[in-house]
C-alpha positions as CSV (number, residue, x, y, z in Angstrom):
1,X,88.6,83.8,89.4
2,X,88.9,84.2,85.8
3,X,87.5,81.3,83.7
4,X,88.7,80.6,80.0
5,X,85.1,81.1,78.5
6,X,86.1,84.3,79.8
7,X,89.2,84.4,77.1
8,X,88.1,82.6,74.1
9,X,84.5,82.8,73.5
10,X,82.4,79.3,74.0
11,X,85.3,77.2,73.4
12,X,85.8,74.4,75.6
13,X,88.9,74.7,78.1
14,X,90.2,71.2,77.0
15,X,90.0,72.3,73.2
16,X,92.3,75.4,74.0
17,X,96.1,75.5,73.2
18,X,98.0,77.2,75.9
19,X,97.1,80.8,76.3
20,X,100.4,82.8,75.3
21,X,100.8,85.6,78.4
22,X,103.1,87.9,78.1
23,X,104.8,89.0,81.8
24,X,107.2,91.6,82.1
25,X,110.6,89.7,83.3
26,X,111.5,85.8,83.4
27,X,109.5,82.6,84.0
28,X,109.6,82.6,87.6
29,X,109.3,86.3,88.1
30,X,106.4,87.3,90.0
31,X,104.5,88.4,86.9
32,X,104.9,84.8,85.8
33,X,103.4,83.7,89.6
34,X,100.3,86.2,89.4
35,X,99.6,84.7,86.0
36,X,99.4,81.0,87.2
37,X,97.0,82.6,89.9
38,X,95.0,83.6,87.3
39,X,94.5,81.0,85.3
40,X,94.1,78.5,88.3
41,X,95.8,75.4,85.9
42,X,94.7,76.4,82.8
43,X,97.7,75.5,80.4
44,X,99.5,78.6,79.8
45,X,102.5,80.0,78.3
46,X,104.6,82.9,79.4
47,X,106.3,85.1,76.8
48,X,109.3,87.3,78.6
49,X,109.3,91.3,77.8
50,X,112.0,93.2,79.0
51,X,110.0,96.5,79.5
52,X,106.4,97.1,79.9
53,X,106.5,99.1,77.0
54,X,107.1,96.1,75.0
55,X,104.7,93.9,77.2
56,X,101.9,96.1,75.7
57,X,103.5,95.8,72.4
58,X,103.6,92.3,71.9
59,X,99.7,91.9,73.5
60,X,98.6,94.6,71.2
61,X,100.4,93.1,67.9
62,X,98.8,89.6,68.6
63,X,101.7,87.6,67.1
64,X,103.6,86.6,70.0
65,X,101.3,86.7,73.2
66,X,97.3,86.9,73.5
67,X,97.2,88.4,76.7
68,X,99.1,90.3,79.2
69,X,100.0,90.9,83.3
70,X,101.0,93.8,84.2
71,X,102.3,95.7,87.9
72,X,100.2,98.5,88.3
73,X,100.6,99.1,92.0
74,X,102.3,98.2,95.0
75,X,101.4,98.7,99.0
76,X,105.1,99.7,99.5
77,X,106.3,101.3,96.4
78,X,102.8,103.0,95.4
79,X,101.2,103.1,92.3
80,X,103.1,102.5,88.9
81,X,101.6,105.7,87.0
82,X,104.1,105.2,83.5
83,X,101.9,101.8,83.6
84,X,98.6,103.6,83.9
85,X,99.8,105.9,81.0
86,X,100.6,103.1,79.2
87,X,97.0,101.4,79.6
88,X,95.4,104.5,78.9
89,X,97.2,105.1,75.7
90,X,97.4,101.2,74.4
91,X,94.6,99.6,72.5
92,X,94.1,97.3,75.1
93,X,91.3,96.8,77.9
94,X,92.1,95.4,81.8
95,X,89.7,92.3,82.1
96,X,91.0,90.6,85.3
97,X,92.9,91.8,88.3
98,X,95.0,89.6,91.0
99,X,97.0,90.8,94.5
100,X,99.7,88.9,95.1
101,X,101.7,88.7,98.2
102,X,105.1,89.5,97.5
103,X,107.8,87.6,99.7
104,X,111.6,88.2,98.5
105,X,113.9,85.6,99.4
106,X,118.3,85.4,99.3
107,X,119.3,82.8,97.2
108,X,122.9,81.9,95.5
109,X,124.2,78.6,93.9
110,X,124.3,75.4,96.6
111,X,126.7,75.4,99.1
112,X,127.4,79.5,99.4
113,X,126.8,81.0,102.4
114,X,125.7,84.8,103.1
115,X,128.8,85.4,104.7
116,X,131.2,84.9,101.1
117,X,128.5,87.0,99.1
118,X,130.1,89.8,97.8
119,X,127.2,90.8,95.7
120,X,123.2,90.5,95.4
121,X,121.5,91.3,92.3
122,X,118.1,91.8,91.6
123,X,115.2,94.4,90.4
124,X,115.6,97.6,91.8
125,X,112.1,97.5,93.4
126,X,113.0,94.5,95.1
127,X,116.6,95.7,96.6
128,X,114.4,98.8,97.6
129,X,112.1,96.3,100.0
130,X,114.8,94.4,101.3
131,X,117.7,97.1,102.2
132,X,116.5,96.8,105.8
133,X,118.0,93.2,106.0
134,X,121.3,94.0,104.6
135,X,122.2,96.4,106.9
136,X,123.7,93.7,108.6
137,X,125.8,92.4,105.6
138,X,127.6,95.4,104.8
139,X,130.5,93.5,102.5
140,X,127.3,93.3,100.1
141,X,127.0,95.2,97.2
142,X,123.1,95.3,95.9
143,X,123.2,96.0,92.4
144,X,120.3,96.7,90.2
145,X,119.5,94.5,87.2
146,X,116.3,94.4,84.9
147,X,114.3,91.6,86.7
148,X,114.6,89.3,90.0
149,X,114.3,85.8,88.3
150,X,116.2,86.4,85.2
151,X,119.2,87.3,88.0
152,X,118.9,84.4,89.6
153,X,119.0,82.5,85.8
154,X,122.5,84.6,85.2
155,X,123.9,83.5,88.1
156,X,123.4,79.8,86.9
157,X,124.2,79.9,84.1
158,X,127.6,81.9,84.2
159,X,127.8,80.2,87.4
160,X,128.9,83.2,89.4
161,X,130.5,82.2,92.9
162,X,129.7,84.8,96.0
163,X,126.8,86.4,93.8
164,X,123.2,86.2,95.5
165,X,119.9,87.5,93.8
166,X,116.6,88.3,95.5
167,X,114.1,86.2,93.7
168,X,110.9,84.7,94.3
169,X,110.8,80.1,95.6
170,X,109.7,79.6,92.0
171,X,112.4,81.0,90.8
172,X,115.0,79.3,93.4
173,X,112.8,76.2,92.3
174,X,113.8,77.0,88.1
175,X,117.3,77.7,88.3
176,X,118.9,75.2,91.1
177,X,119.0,78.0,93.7
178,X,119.7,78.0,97.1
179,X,117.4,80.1,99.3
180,X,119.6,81.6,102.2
181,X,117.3,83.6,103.5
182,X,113.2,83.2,103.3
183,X,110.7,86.4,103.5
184,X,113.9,89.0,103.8
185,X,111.6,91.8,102.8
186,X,111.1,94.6,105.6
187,X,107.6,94.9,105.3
188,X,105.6,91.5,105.5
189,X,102.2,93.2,104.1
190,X,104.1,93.6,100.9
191,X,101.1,93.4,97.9
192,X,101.2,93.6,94.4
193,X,98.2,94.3,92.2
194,X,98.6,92.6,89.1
195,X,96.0,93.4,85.9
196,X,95.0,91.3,83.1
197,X,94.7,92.5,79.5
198,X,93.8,92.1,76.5
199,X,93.0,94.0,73.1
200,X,89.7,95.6,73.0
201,X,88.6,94.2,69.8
202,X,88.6,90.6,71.4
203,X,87.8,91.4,75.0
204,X,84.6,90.2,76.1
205,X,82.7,91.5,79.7
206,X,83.7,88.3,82.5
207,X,81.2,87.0,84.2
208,X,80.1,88.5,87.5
209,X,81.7,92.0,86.8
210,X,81.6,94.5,89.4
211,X,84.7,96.4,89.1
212,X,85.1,99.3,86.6
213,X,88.4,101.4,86.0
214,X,87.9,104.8,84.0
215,X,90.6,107.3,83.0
216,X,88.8,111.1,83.1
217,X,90.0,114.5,82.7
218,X,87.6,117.7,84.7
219,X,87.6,121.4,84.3
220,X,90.5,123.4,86.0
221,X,87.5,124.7,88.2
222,X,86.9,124.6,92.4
223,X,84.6,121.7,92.9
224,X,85.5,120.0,89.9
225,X,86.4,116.4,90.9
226,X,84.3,116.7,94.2
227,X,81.8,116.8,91.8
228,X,82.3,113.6,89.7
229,X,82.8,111.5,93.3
230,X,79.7,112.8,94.7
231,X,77.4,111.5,92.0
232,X,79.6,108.5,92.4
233,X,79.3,108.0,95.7
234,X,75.1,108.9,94.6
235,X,75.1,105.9,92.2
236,X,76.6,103.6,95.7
237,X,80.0,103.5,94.1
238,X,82.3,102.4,96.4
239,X,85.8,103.9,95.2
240,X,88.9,101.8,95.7
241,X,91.7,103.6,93.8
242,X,92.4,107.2,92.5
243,X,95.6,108.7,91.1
244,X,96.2,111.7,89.3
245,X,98.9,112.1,86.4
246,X,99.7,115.3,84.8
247,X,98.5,116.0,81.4
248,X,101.7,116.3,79.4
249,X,101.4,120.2,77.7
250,X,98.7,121.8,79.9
251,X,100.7,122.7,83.4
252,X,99.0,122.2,86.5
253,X,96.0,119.5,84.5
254,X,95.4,116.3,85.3
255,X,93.9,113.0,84.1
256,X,92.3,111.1,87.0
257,X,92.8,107.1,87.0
258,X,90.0,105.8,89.0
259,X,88.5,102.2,90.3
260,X,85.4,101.6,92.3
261,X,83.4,98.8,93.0
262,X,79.5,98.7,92.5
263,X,77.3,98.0,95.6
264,X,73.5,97.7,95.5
265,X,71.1,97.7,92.6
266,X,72.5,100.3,90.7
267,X,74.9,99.3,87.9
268,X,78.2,100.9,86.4
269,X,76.7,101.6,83.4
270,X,74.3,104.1,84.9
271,X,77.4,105.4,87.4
272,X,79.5,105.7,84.1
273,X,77.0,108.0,82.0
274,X,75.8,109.9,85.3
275,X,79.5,111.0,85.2
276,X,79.6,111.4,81.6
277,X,78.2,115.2,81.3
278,X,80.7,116.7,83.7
279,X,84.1,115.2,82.5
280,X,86.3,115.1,79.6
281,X,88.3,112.3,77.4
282,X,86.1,109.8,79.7
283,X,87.9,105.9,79.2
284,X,86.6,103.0,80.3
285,X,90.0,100.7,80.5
286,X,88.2,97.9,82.0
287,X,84.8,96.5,83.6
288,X,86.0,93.3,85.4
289,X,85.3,91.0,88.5
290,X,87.2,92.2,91.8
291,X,90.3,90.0,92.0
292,X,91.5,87.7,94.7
293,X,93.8,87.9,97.1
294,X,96.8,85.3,97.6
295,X,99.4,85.3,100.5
């Protein structure tokens, strides 16, 4: 678990005035539940973006939030590769991670029922886990808004009758919501990684790191890649994630977004610059501890 020496150099926790996070969404949303995970009670305080393209914004600028949580992949949806794009081309380094369990509940104002919805609202990643269930409600119209707690805030506060959202408890919890329906989402191993950041120039290593994530291109060559995971594997790296994004003008390229875990006595550092001689644009976007899982 991340500690905050880890965020603000030597300062004592109890000296500290709330760490402003930026989440993408509402308070309540599950960005806003993977931070509180993070921080473990630390005093915190969340700063809404509408996009992630404004999360990395504000984090970057400083003025508004400190650090960031950010979706970058899902056991259901897949990976979120306009957010690895994003990392890759912000000034800003991933220095914690979190995997949250993601359970989607039905909730409306107190005393509707299922049967007089008429509508559900909510993101459209969370309609797409939970279409399964509303097979049965066929009168219901899912419509797609820009967050799942920040529906379930609307419906309060224009206090819309036989209009449900799909939300998290917290968010039931924030805006007098009535859960209808617990856990509705079709798939029960429904995971969300969640990464911490923060701008390079103020990031310092955490404690304990094992976990590195690098962005690489290789030569448009047979053998290429094989190449760079063999010497990984060499160095006892035990790979955990790899995507591939196309390089935007050369058809057919691609950068490689990769994790992996160190075993051993060997350390990333020596994995990192065996790898060095036979890639190209090598980033390192974060050296972290392997996050925790939370059901």
């Amino acid at each position: 678990m991340l500690q905050p020496a880890t965020i603000e150099q030597d300062i004592p926790a109890q000296s500290l005035p709330p760490l402003r996070v930026c989440i993408q969404g509402g308070a309540g949303a599950f960005h806003d539940i993977a931070a509180r995970k993070i921080f473990n009670g630390q005093a915190i305080e969340i700063i809404p973006a509408m996009t992630f393209r404004e999360l990395i914004d504000k984090v970057e600028q400083q003025e508004e939030a400190d650090l960031g949580i950010m979706a970058i992949e899902n056991t259901i949806a897949g990976s979120i590769l306009f957010n690895y794009r994003l990392i890759n081309e912000s000034k800003l380094r991933i220095i914690g991670e979190v995997y949250l369990r993601i359970q989607q509940n039905l909730m409306a104002l107190p005393g509707e029922s299922i049967e007089n919805l008429q509508e559900v609202h909510s993101h459209p990643v969370a309609i797409e886990q939970c279409r399964e269930y509303f097979r049965k409600y066929p009168q219901i119209r899912l419509v797609e808004t820009e967050d799942t707690a920040l529906s379930a805030k609307n419906i309060l506060e224009k206090d819309l009758q036989g209009v449900g959202a799909i939300a998290s408890e917290m968010a039931a919890e924030m805006y007098d919501m009535e859960i209808l329906a617990h856990s509705i989402e079709t798939n029960k191993q429904n995971y969300t990684r969640f990464l911490l950041l923060q701008p390079i120039h103020r990031s310092k290593l955490p404690a304990e790191s094992n976990k590195v994530s690098l962005c690489f291109s290789v030569d448009h060559l047979i053998g290429s890649l094989h190449k760079v995971l063999a010497v990984l594997s060499a160095y006892h790296a035990n790979l955990t994630k790899i995507e591939s994004a196309p390089i935007i003008g050369k058809p057919w390229e691609y950068l490689f977004f990769v994790d992996f875990v160190m075993d051993g006595d060997l350390t990333y550092q020596q994995a990192i610059e065996a790898i060095r001689p036979i890639t190209h644009d090598l980033k390192i976007l974060g050296i972290y501890k392997q996050g925790s899982h939370f059901n």
